[in-house]
N, C-alpha and C positions, 0 to 999 in steps of 0.2 A: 499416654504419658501425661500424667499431670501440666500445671502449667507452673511457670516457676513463680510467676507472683503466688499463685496459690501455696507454692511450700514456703515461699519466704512466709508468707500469713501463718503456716503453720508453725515455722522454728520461733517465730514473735510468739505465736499463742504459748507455745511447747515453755519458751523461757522466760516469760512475763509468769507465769505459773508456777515456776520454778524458783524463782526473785521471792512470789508472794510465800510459797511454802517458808521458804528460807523465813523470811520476814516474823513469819508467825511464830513460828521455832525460835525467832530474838528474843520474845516477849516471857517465855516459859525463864522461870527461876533458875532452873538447874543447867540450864544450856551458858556456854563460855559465850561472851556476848562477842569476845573479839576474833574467835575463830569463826563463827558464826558469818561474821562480817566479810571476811576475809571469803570467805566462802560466797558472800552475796557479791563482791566485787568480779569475785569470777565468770559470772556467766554474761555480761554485757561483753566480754571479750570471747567467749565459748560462741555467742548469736553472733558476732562479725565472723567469725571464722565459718560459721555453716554458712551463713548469707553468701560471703565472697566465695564459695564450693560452687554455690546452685550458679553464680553467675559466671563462672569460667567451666562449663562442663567440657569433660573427654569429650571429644569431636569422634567419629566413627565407635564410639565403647560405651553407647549411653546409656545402654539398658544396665550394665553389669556397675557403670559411675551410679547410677542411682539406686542399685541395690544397697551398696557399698555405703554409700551415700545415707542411706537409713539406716543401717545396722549400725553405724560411725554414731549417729545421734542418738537410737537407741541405749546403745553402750553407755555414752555419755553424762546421758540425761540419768539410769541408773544408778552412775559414780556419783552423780552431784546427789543426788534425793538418798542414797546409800550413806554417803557422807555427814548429811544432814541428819540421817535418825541414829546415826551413832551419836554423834555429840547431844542427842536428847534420849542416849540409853534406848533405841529401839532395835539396835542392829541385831542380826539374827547371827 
């Protein structure tokens, strides 16, 4: 099992990178700069809520809490970058 500093490092990495997509996708012409926004304010609230996960895990359920636990962020991190290339026309 990982260590949890290590995934908090990772959910910082995951939505610091996620912040900066958003950011750059501001600067393009055709993007709505206020949903955009809107969008970038969301994920400093998205990283409090995985942080506060990793530091209250299931006690006796830890393997199936951290699977859960990834697939939860996976999902997540999808919706916001899915999000994001709609509003710049790239949605599939």
């Amino acid at each position: 099992m990982a260590k949890r500093r290590d995934l908090k490092e990772y959910v910082n990495f995951i939505m610091e990178h996620l912040h900066f997509y958003c950011e750059v996708c501001s600067y393009l012409p055709e993007v709505d700069k206020v949903k955009i926004q809107e969008l970038m304010d969301e994920i400093p609230g998205i990283r409090t809520e995985f942080i506060s996960r990793i530091n209250h895990t299931e006690p006796g359920n830890v393997k199936n809490f951290y699977k859960k636990f990834h697939a939860d962020l996976r999902d997540k991190v999808k919706e916001i970058s899915d999000r994001a290339d709609s509003l710049i026309g790239k949605a599939e």
